[in-house]
C-alpha positions in Angstrom: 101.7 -99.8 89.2 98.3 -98.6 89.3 98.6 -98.4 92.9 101.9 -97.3 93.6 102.3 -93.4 95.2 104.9 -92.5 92.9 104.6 -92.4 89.3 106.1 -94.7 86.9 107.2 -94.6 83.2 109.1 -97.3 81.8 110.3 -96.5 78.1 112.1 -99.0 75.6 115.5 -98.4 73.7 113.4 -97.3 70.7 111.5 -94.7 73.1 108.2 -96.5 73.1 106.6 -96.0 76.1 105.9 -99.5 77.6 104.1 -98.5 80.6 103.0 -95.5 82.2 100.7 -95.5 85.9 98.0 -92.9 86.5 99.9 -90.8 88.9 102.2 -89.8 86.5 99.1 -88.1 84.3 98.1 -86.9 87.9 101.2 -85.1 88.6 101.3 -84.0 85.2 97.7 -83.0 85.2 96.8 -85.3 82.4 93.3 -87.5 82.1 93.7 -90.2 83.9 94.4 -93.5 81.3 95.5 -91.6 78.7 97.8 -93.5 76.9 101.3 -92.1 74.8 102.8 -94.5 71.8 106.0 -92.9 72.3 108.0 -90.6 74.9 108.1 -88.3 72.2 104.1 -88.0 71.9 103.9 -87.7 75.8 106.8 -84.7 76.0 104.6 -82.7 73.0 101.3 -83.6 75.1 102.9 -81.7 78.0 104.0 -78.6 75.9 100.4 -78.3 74.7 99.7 -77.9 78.2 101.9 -75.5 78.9 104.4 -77.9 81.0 107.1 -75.6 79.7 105.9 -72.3 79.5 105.9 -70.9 75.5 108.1 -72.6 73.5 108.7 -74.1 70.0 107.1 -77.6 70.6 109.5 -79.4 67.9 112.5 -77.7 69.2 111.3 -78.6 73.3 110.6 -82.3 72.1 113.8 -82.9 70.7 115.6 -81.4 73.4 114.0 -83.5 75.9 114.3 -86.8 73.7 118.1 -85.9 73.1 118.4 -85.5 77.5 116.5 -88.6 77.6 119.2 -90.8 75.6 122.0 -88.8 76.7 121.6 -87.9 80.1 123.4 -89.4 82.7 121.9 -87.8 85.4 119.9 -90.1 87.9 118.0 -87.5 89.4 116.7 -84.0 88.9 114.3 -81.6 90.3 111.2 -80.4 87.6 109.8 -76.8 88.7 106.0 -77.2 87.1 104.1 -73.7 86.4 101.6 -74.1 89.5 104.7 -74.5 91.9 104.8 -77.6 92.0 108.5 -79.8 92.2 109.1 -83.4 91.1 111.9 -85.1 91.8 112.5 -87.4 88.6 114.3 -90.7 89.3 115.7 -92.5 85.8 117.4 -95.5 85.7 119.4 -97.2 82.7 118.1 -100.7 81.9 120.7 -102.7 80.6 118.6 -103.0 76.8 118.9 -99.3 76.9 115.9 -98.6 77.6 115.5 -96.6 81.3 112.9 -96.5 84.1 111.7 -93.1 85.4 109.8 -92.7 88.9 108.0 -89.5 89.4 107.7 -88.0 93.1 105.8 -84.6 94.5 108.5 -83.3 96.5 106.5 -80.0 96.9 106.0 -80.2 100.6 109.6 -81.2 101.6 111.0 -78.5 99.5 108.7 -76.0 100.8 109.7 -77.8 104.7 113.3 -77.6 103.9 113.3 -73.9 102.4 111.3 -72.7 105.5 113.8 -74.6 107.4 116.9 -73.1 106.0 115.5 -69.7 106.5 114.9 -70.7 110.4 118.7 -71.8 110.5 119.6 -68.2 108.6 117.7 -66.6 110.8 119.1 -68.4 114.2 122.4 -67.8 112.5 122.0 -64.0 112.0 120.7 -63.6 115.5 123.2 -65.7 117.3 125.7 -63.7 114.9 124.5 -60.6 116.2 124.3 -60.5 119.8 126.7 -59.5 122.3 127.6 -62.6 123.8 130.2 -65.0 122.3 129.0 -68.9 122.7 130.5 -72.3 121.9 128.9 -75.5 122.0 131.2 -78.8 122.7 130.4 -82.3 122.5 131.6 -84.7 125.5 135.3 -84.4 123.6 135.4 -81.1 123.6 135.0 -81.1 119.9 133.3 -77.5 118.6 130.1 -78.6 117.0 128.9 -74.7 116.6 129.8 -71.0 117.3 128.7 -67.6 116.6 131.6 -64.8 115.1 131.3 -62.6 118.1 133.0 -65.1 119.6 136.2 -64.5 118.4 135.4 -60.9 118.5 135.2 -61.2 122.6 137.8 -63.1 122.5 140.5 -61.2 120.5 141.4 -64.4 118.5 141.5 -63.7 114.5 138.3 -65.7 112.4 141.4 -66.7 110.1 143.0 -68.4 113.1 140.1 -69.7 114.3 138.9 -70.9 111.2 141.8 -73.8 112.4 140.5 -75.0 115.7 138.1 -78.2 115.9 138.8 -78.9 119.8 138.9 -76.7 122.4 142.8 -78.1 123.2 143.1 -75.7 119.6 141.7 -72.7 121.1 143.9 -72.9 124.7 147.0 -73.7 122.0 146.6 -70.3 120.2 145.9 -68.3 123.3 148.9 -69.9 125.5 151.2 -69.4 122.4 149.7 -65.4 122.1 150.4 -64.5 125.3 146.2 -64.2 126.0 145.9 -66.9 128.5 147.8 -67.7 131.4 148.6 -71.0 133.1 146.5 -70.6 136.9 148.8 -69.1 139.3 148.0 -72.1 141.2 149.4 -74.8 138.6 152.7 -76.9 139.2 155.9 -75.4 137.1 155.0 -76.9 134.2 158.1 -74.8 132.2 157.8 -74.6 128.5 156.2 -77.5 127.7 153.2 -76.2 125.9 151.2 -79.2 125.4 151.5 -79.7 129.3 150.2 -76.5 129.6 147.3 -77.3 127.8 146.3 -80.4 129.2 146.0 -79.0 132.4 143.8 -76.0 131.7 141.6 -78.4 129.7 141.6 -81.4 132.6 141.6 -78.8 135.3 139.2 -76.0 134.1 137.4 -77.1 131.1 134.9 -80.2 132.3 133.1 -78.4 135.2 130.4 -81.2 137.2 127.6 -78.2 137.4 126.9 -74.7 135.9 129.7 -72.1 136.8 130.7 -68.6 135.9 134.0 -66.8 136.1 135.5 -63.9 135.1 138.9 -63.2 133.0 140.8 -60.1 132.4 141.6 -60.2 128.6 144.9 -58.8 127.5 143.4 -55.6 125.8 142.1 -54.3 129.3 138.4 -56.0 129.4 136.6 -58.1 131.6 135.0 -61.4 130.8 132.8 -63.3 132.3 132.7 -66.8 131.1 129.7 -69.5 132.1 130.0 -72.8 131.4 126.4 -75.0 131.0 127.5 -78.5 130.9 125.1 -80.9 128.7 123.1 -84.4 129.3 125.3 -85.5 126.8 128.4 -84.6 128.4 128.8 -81.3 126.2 129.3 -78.0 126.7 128.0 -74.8 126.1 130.1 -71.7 126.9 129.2 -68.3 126.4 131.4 -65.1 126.7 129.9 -61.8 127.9 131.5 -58.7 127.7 130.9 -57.1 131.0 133.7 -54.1 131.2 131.0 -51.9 130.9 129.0 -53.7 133.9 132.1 -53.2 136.1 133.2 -49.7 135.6 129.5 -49.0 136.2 129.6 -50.6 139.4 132.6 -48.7 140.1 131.5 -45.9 139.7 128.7 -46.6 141.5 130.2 -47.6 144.7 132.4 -44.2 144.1 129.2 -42.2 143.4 127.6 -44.4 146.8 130.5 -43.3 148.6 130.5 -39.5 147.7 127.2 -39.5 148.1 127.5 -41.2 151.8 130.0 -38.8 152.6 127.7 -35.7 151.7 125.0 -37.2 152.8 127.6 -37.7 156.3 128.5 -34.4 156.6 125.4 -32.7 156.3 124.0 -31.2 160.1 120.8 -32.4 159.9 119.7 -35.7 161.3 119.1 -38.5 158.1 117.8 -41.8 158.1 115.6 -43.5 155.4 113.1 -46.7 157.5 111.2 -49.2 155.5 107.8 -49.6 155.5 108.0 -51.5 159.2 109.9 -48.9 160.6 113.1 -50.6 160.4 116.1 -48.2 160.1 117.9 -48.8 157.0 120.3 -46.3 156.8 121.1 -43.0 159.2 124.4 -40.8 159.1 126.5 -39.5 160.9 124.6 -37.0 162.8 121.4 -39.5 163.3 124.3 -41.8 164.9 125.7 -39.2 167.1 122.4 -38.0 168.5 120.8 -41.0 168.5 124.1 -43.3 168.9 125.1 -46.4 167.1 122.3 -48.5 167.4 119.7 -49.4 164.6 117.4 -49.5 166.9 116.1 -45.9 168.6 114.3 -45.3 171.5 110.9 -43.7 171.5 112.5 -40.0 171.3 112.6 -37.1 168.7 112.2 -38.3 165.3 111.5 -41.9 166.3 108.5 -40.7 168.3 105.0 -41.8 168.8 103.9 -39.0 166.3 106.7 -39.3 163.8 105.8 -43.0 163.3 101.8 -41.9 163.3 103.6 -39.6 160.6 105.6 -42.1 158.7 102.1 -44.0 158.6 100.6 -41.1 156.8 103.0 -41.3 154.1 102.7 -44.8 153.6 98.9 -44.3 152.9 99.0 -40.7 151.0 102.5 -41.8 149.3 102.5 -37.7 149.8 105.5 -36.3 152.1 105.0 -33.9 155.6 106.4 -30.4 155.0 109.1 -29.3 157.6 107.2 -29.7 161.2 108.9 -28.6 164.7 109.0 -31.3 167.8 111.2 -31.6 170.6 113.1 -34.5 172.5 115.9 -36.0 174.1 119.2 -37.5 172.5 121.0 -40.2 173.4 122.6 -38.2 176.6 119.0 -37.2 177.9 119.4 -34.1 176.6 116.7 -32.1 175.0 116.8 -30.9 171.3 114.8 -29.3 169.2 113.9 -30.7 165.4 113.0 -29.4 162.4 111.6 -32.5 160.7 110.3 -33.7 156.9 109.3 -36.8 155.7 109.9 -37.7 152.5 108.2 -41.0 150.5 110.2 -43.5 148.5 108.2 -45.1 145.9 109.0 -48.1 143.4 107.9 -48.3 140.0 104.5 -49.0 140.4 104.1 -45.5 142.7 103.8 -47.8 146.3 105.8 -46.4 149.0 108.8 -48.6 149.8 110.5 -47.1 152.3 110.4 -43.2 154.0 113.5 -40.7 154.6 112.9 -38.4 157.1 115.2 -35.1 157.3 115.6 -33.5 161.3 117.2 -30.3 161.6 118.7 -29.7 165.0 117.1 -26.0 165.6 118.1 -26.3 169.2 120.3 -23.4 169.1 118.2 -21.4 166.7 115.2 -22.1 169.2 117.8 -20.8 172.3 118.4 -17.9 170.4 114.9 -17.4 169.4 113.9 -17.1 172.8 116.8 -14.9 173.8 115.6 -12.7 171.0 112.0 -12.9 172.1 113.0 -11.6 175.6 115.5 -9.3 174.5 112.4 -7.7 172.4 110.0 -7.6 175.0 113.0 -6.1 177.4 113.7 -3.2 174.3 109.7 -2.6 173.7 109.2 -2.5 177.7 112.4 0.0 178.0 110.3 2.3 174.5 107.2 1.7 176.7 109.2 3.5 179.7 110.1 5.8 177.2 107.0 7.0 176.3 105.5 7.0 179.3 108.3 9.2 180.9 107.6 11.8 178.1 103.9 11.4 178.8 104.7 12.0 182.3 106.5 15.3 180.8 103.9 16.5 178.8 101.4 16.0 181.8 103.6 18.5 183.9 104.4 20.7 181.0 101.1 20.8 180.5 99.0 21.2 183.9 101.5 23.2 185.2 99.6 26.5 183.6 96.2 25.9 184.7 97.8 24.5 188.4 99.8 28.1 188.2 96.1 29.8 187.6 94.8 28.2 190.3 97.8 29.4 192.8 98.3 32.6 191.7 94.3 32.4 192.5 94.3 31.5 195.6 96.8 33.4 196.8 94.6 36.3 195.6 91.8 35.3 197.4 93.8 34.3 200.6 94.9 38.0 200.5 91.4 39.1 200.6 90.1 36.6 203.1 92.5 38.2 205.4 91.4 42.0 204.4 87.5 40.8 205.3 89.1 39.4 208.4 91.1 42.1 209.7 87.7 44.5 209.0 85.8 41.9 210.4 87.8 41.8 213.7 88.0 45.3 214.0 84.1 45.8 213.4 84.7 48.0 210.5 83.2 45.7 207.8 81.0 48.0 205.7 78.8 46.8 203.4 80.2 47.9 200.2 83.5 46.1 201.8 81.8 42.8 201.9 80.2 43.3 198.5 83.9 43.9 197.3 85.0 40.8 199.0 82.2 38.7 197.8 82.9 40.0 194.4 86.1 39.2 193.9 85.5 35.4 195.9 83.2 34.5 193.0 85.4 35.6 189.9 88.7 33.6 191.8 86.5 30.9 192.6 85.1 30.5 189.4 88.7 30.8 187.8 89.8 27.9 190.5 87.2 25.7 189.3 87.9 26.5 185.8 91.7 25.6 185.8 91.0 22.9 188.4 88.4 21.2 185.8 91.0 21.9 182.9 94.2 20.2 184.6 91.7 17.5 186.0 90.5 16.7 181.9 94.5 17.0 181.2 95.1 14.1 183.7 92.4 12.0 182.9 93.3 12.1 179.5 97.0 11.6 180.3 96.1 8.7 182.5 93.6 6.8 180.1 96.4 7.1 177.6 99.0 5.8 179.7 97.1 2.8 181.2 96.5 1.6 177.7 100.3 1.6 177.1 101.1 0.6 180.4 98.4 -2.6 180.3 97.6 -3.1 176.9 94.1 -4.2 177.5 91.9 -4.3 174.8 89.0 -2.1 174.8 86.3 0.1 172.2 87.6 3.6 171.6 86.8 6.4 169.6 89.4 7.3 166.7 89.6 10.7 166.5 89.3 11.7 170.3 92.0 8.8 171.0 94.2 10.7 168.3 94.0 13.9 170.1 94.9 12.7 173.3 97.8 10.8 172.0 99.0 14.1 169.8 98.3 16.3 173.0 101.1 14.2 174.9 103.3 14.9 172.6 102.4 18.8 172.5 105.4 19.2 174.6 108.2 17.8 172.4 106.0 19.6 169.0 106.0 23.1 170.5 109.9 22.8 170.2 109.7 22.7 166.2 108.1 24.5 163.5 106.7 21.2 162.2 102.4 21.0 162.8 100.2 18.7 162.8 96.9 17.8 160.7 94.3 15.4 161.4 91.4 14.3 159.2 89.4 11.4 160.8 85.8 11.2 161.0 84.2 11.8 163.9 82.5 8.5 165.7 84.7 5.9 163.9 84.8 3.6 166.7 87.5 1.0 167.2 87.4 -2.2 169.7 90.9 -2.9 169.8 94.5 -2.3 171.8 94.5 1.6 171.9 97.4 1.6 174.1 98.9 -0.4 171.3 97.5 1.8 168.4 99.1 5.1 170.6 102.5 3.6 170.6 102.6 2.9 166.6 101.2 6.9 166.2 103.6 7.7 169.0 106.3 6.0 167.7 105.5 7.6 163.7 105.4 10.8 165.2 108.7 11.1 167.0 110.6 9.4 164.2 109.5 11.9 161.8 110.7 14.6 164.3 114.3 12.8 164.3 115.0 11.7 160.9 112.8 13.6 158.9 113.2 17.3 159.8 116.3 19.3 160.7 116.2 21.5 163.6 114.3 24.4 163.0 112.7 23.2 159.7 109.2 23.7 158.6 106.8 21.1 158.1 103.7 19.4 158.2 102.8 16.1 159.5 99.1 14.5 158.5 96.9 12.3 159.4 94.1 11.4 157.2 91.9 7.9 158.4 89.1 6.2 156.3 86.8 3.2 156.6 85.4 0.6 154.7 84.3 -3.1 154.5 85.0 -3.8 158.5 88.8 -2.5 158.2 90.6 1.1 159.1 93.0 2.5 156.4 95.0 5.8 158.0 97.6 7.0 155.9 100.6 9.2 157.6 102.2 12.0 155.3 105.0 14.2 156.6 107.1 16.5 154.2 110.1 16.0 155.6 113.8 14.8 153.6 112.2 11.2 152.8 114.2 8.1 152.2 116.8 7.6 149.8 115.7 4.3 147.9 118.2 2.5 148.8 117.5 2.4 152.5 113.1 2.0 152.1 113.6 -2.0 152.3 115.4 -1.7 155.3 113.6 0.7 157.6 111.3 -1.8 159.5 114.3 -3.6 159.7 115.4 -4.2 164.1 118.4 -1.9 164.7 118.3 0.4 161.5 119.2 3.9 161.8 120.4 6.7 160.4 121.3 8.4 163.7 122.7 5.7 166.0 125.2 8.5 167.3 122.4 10.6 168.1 120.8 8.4 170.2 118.4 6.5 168.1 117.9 3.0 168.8 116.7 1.9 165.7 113.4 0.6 167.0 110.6 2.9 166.4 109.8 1.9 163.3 110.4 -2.1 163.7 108.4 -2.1 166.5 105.6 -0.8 164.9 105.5 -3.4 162.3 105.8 -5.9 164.9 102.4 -4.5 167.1 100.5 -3.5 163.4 101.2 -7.7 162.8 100.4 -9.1 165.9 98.3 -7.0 168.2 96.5 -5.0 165.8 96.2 -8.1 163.4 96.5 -5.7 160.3 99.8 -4.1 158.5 102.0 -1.0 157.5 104.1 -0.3 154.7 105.7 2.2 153.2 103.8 4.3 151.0 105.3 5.8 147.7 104.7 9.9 147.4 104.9 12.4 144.9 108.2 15.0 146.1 109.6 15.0 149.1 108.5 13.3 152.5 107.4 9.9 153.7 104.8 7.9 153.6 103.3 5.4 155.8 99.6 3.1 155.2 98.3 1.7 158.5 95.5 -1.0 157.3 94.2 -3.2 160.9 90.3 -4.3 161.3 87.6 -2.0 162.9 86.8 -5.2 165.3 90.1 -7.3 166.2 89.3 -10.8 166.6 90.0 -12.3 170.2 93.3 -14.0 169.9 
């Protein structure tokens, strides 16, 4: 006994102990080879040391003596203070007296708790998620389930509580109306158990893994996939994928609006993967480009597109709308407005690239149209001005070329006097000191008008080159000012509206005068439309200022103004006030257009104080060679 692992304790009718092994004090925490008279003595010895927690020692050792002899019980667990279990064995001898073996169960109590809280907590989990499962042996007996199977399934846990074989399970759902015999099946008529044989011989012992889906009688979808086992079982679980399916539905319905937008747009759409390869295109990629995947080297597909779609692949950073020109699929040439646009995967790589063509081909036609229509209506205002620069060079030389004549014809009529005197030898001195006289004062007034209308055509004619050639050349401000303004003396001397001019002296400009004389021109002769009635007073000034390389002059007239609702529209092609009066509606918009381009500076409207308009003409002292 002494070297046995269990612990011993035989005990005589009379409750003597008659033998007792070491690991019984060990278990018990007892000094090894103590020894007890009776199992009375040994009970006490373990409630002095505190085997039973407080207690009245008498009353605890004649409770357990009592158990002892009356007990039937042939095995029973002991809980000890520390945590510790002992399984207690007893066994009646036939004298009456009993043997009792003492084990430490401690470990496989502590292995079979930790165990039953695994199986809990498989149970709780496989309880709780969304899929239904079964689990057949090679009869199709049901060795184990979870409850959201019969929660997929519609079938009620009462009901189900029933089944043991699968057979039970096809039974109830034949019987309920929830399954159907395969469409495919011989008449089998209302024999019910030949309904369920087949379904079970048919469907039920699949050679390899399988999935299927069944419509369920409420409206869901289920897919079903069977697992067969080494051991000829089965595991089935049921998934719940209604969800799953209406999402694909609507997917393909949202794929399919979104193909038909994505259709009709006008612009030219295709998405390429990271090769090249076209993926997708629409309908107006196709009907340029025609039905092929493949594209020829042409429009968006060419050499510099794909050097583009390169770029994107590297900077994973799209290319802003860029213009480029080809041939579709009928060798005629289009014009593109084209994008490229990345598509990235999680990570941020590129995957594939959409690129976006707008067919600007008739935009571009009417572009040009535009362009030449422009130059055709800022040629015609050129001839314009010119013509009334040609008027105001005759209006204006024809006084001092009147001196002149009325001149001349004075000193014809004395050259013929001296002559007739001469002829007749009667020239007296104080004759020829007349005639001499009154040759220097003429000539000197010829010369003097002659010199004037010879200044007046020069400056006329420097004027109207610039407009006429545009060249670009220095000039002087102020002088350039008054030679524009005196062509237009004409046309002024007609109003009551004058003129004041306040540039410095010297500022000198290398830029497009003829250009410059236009804009002034152009300001000018609006104001004398739109902004004064006939016979109105007014001023018109001028007033020009320097500083930091660029020219500021600022036009004033006190005419009626603009009303506020028309000042966003007056640079505007076309706009007018006075189309019945014969305005074109130009002036104005073509002086934006030559402030923007040729003189590479600006004008705007400027906001006054009471009534009149306002004008700020901003353009550099040096223009920059274009």
């Amino acid at each position: 006994m002494a070297h046995m692992d269990q612990g011993v304790m035989m005990v005589a009718p009379d409750l003597t102990i008659v033998a007792i092994n070491d690991p019984v004090l060990a278990m018990f925490g007892l000094p090894l080879g103590e020894r007890f008279r009776t199992y009375a003595d040994f009970i006490r010895c373990l409630c002095e040391h505190g085997e039973f927690g407080p207690c009245n020692f008498d009353a605890q050792v004649e409770e357990m003596v009592r158990f002892a002899q009356s007990s039937d019980r042939v095995r029973h667990e002991h809980s000890r203070p520390g945590g510790q279990i002992l399984e207690i064995c007893t066994r009646r001898l036939p004298d009456g007296g009993f043997v009792r073996t003492h084990i430490d169960i401690t470990d496989r109590k502590r292995g079979e708790a930790e165990l039953a809280d695994k199986r809990e907590t498989l149970r709780l989990i496989l309880d709780n998620i969304d899929q239904g499962f079964v689990l057949f042996d090679r009869d199709l007996v049901s060795l184990a389930h979870n409850k959201r199977l019969w929660e997929l399934t519609g079938i009620p846990q009462e009901a189900a509580a029933h089944f043991t074989r699968m057979q039970d399970s096809v039974r109830y759902q034949l019987k309920t109306g929830m399954l159907r015999v395969p469409p495919d099946a011989p008449d089998l008529g209302d024999d019910l158990e030949a309904k369920v044989n087949y379904i079970v011989e048919h469907t039920a012992r699949p050679d390899e893994e399988c999935v299927y889906t069944r419509d369920q009688h409420d409206g869901r979808i289920m897919e079903v996939r069977v697992v067969p086992q080494p051991d000829g079982g089965q595991l089935r679980t049921f998934t719940d994928i209604t969800k799953w399916v209406r999402a694909e539905e609507e997917a393909r319905r949202s794929r399919e609006i979104l193909t038909g937008v994505i259709d009709a747009l006008p612009a030219l759409i295709d998405v390429r993967d990271r090769n090249g390869v076209i993926l997708y295109s629409n309908r107006s990629f196709r009907a340029i480009h025609g039905e092929s995947p493949t594209v020829p080297d042409r429009g968006p597909s060419s050499e510099r597109s794909e050097n583009l779609n390169r770029l994107v692949i590297e900077t994973g950073q799209g290319v802003p709308f860029f213009e480029e020109s080809g041939r579709d699929a009928n060798g005629v040439r289009c014009d593109w407005l084209t994008s490229k646009m990345p598509l990235t995967d999680r990570n941020g790589e590129v995957q594939h690239i959409v690129t976006v063509a707008l067919d600007v081909t008739a935009r571009k036609r009417a572009e040009e149209e535009l362009r030449d229509a422009q130059a055709s209506l800022i040629q015609a205002e050129k001839m314009a001005s010119l013509a009334q620069l040609v008027a105001g060079v005759a209006h204006e030389v024809n006084t001092p070329i009147g001196v002149t004549l009325t001149a001349i014809s004075h000193l014809d009529e004395e050259v013929r006097k001296i002559r007739a005197l001469f002829d007749s030898n009667r020239v007296k001195r104080s004759d020829f000191q007349v005639f001499l006289d009154v040759a220097w004062e003429t000539t000197r007034m010829i010369l003097s008008n002659i010199e004037r209308a010879a200044n007046l055509v020069q400056s006329f004619k420097q004027v109207a080159v610039d407009q006429a050639s545009g060249e670009r050349r220095a000039f002087d401000l102020a002088t350039y000012v008054d030679e524009v303004l005196l062509s237009l003396r004409p046309r002024l001397r007609k109003t009551r509206v004058t003129l004041s001019i306040d540039i410095p002296p010297g500022l000198e400009v290398d830029g497009h005068p003829g250009s410059f004389a236009q804009v002034l021109s152009n300001l000018v002769i609006n104001a004398l439309v739109h902004a004064f009635d006939e016979g109105q007073e007014g001023e018109i000034r001028l007033h020009a200022t320097e500083a930091n390389g660029w020219v500021t002059m600022r036009y004033r007239d006190t005419g009626k103004g603009i009303p506020p609702e028309l000042r966003s529209r007056v640079f505007d092609p076309f706009f007018t006030t006075k189309r019945g009066a014969g305005a074109s509606g130009l002036g104005l918009s073509i002086c934006a257009n030559i402030m923007t381009t040729t003189m590479k500076g600006s004008i705007t409207l400027e906001s006054v104080d009471g009534p009149g308009t306002g004008f700020v003409l901003r353009f550099p002292l040096r223009i920059k060679p274009a």
